[in-house]
C-alpha positions as CSV (number, residue, x, y, z in Angstrom):
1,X,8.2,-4.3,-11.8
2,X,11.5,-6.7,-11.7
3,X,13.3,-6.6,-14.7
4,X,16.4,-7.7,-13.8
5,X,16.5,-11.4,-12.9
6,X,20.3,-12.0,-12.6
7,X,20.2,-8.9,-9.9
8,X,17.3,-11.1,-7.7
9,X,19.2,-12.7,-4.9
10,X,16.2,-15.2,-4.3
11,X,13.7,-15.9,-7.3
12,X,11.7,-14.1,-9.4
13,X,8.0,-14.7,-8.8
14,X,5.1,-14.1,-11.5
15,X,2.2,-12.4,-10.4
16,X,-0.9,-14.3,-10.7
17,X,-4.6,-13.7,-10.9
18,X,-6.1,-12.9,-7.5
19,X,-2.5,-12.9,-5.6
20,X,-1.4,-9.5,-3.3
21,X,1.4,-8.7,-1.8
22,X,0.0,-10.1,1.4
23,X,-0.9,-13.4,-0.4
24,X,2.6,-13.8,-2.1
25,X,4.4,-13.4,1.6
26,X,2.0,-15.1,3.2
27,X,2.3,-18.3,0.7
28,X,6.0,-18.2,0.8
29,X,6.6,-18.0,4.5
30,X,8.1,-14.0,4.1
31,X,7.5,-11.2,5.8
32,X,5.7,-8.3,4.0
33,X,8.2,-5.9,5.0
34,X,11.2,-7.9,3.3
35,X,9.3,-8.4,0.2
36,X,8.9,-4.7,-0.1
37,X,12.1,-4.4,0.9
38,X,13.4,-6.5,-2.4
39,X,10.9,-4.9,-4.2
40,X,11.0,-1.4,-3.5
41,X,9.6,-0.2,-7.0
42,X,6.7,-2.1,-6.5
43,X,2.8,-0.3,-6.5
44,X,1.0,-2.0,-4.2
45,X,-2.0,-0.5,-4.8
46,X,-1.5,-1.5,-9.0
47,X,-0.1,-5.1,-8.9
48,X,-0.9,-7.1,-12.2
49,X,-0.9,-10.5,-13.4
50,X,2.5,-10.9,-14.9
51,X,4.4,-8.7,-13.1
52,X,7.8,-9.7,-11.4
53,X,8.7,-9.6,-8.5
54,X,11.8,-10.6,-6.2
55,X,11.6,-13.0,-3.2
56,X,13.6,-13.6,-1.3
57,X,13.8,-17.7,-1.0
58,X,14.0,-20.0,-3.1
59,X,11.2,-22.0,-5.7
60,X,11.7,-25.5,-4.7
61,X,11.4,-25.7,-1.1
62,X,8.9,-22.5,-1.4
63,X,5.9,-24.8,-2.4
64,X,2.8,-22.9,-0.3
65,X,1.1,-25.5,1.7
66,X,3.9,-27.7,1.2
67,X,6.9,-29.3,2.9
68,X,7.8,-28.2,6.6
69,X,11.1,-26.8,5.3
70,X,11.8,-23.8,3.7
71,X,14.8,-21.6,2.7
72,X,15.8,-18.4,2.9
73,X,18.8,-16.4,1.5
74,X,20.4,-14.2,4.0
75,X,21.4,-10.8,3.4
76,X,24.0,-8.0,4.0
77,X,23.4,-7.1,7.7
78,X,21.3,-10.2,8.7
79,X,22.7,-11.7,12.5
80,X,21.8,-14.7,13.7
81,X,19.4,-12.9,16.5
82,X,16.9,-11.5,13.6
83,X,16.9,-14.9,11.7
84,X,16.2,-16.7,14.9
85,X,13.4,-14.2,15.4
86,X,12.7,-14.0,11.7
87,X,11.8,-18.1,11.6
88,X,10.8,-18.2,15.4
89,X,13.5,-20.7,16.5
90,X,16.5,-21.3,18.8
91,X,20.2,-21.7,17.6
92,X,19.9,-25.5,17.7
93,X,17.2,-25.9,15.7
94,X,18.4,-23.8,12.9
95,X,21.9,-25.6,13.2
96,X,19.6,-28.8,12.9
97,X,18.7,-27.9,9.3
98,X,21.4,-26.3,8.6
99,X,25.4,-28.1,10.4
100,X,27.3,-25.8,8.9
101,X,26.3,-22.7,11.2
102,X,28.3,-25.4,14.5
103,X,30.9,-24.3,11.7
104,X,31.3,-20.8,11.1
105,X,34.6,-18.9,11.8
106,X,34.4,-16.0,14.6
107,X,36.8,-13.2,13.4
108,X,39.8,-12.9,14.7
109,X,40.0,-10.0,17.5
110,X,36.1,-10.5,18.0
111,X,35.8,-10.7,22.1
112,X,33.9,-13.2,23.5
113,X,32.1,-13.0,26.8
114,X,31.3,-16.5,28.3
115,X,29.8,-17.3,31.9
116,X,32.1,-18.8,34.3
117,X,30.5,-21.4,36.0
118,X,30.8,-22.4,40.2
119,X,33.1,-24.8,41.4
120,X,30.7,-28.1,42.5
C-alpha cells in the first residue's frame, strides 16, 4: 500500500489483525474520507495485516482510548472554518491548545471586514 514513508506527512500505520479502514479512523480520531484521501491506492475491500498506510496525525498523542488531546497535521488548502468543523470546536478553544494561531500573520492586502459597534 504505502511505500514511501518520507513522502507521509503524518505517520505510517501498520495494519493489524481484525483492523478496517473504519476501525483505523475511528481509533485515531480521523475521518474516513481524509484517510482515503492520504491513501488513495488503498483496496478497501483487500486490506492485510502489514500493510501501510498514511495517517494523517501523529503516533504519540494518537494513542486510541487515550489522552483528550490529539494532533493533526494540516494540509494544503485546509482554513481554519474546516478544522474548526473538522474537531468540532470554536476558535478559542483550538487557540487554547494551540497560542500560536492568536499569532499568525494576515497577508498583506488581505481586506478585513469587522462590525462597527453603537455609540453607548
Amino acid at each position: 500500500m504505502y511505500n514511501n514513508s518520507q513522502n507521509c506527512r503524518g505517520f505510517v500505520y501498520v495494519v493489524k489483525e481484525g483492523d478496517t479502514l473504519y476501525k483505523i479512523a475511528r481509533d485515531y480520531d480521523l475521518k474516513l474520507i481524509d484517510v482515503l484521501r492520504y491513501n488513495p491506492y488503498v483496496n478497501v475491500y483487500n486490506l492485510q495485516v502489514g500493510d501501510e498506510l498514511c495517517l494523517p496525525t501523529l503516533p504519540n498523542s494518537a494513542v486510541p482510548g487515550g489522552s483528550s488531546e490529539r494532533t493533526y497535521i494540516t494540509q494544503e488548502g485546509d482554513t481554519m472554518v474546516d478544522l474548526l468543523r473538522l474537531f468540532d470546536t470554536d476558535f478559542d478553544d483550538l487557540a487554547e491548545y494551540n497560542p500560536s494561531l492568536w499569532e499568525l500573520p494576515i497577508p498583506a492586502g488581505f481586506v478585513l471586514r469587522y462590525p462597527v459597534k453603537a455609540p453607548r
